[in-house]
C-alpha positions in Angstrom: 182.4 22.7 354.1 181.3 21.8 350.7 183.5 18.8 349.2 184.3 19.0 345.5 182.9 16.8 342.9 185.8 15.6 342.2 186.7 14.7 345.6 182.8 12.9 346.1 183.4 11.0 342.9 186.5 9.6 344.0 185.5 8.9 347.5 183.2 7.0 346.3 185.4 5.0 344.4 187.4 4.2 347.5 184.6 3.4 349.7 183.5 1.0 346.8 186.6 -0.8 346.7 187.4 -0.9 350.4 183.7 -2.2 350.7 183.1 0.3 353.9 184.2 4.0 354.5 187.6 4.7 354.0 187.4 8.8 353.9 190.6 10.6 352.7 192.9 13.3 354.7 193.5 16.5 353.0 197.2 17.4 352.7 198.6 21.5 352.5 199.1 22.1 349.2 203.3 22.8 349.5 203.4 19.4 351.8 201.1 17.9 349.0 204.0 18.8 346.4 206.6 17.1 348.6 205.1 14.5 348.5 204.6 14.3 344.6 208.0 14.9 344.1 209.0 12.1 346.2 206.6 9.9 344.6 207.5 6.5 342.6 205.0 7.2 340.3 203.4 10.4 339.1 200.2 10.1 337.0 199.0 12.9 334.7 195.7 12.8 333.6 193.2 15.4 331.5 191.2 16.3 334.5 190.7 20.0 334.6 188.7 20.3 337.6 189.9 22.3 340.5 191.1 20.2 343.3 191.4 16.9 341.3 195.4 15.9 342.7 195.2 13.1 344.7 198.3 10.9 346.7 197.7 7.2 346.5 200.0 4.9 349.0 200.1 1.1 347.3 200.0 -1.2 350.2 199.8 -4.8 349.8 197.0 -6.6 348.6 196.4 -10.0 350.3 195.0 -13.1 347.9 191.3 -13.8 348.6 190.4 -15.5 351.2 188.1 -18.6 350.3 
């Protein structure tokens, strides 16, 4: 399958910040909706490129470890 720009760019973005691989699930697009809905935060941006939704879960982020 051929991934989506979009999807690459952001991936990449991911994998930067995790500092390895960290490669994304894909969600059904009706379960993807339940999940937005249930969301605590919805972000709208200006992309217009197809496939561009993503579903972020915030975890904690530790202090750095010196």
């Amino acid at each position: 399958d051929d991934i989506p720009a979009v999807q690459q760019e952001v991936q990449k973005e991911i994998d930067a910040a995790e500092g390895k691989a960290w490669p994304m699930i894909s969600v059904e697009r009706y379960a993807f909706y339940e999940r937005a809905k249930k969301a605590y935060c919805v972000i709208q941006t200006g992309e217009r490129r197809f496939y561009g939704c993503f579903a972020f879960r915030k975890g904690v982020v530790p202090p750095d470890a010196e």
